[in-house]
C-alpha positions in Angstrom: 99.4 96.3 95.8 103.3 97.2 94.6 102.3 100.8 94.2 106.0 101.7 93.0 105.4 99.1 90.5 101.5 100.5 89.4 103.6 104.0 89.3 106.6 103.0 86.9 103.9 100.9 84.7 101.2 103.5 84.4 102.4 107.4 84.0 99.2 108.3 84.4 98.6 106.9 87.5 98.9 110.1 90.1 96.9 108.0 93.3 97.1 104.3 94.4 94.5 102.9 96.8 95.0 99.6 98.2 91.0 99.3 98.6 89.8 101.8 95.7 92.5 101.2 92.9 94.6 103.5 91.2 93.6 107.0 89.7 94.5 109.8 86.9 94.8 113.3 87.4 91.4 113.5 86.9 90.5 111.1 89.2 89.0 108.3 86.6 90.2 104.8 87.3 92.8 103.6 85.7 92.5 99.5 84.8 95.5 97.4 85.8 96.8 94.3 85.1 97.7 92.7 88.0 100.1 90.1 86.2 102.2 93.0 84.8 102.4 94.8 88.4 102.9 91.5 90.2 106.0 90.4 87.5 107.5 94.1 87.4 111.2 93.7 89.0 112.5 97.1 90.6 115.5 97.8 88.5 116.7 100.3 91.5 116.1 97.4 94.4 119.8 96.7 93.8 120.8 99.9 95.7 119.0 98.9 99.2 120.0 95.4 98.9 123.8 96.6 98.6 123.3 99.4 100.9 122.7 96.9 103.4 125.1 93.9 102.9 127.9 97.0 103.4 130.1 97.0 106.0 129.0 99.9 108.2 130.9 103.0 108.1 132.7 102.3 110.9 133.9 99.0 110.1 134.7 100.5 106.6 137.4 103.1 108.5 138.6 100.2 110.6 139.0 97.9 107.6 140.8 100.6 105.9 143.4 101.2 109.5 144.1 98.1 109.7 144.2 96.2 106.3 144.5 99.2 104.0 143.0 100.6 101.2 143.6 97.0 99.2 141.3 95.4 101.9 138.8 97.7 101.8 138.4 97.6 98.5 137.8 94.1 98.2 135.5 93.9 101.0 133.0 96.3 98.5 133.9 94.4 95.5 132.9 91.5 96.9 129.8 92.9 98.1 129.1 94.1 94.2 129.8 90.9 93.0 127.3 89.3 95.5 124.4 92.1 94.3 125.0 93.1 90.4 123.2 96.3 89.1 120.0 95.7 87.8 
């Protein structure tokens, strides 16, 4: 079960149970439509994604001593361009 999914579609949902389902505040079931939950795109998953096609720090500093600040800034570009927002 996507549980950030069940959480962005349902407001009301406070608890997600993989076995027992998802539950209010009150602790009454709440129905969910699978097909919604299973087509829901993270419009944050982006920011991982990016996060991990960066060079690391290090080789950011070393990018920057050795090509400059022109270099380095195209090595992020390109990484932005590779992974758009949203």
């Amino acid at each position: 079960m996507n549980h950030k999914a069940i959480y962005a579609l349902y407001q009301n949902v406070v608890t997600v149970d993989d076995g027992a389902g998802a539950f209010d505040a009150q602790g009454n079931q709440v129905e969910i439509d699978v097909n919604a939950v299973n087509a829901w795109v993270d419009p944050e998953a982006y920011k991982e994604q990016r996060a991990r096609a960066y060079p690391s720090i290090a080789d950011q500093l070393d990018l920057m001593y050795h090509g400059g600040y022109d270099a380095w800034k195209a090595a992020i570009e390109a990484v932005k361009i590779q992974i758009p927002k949203g």
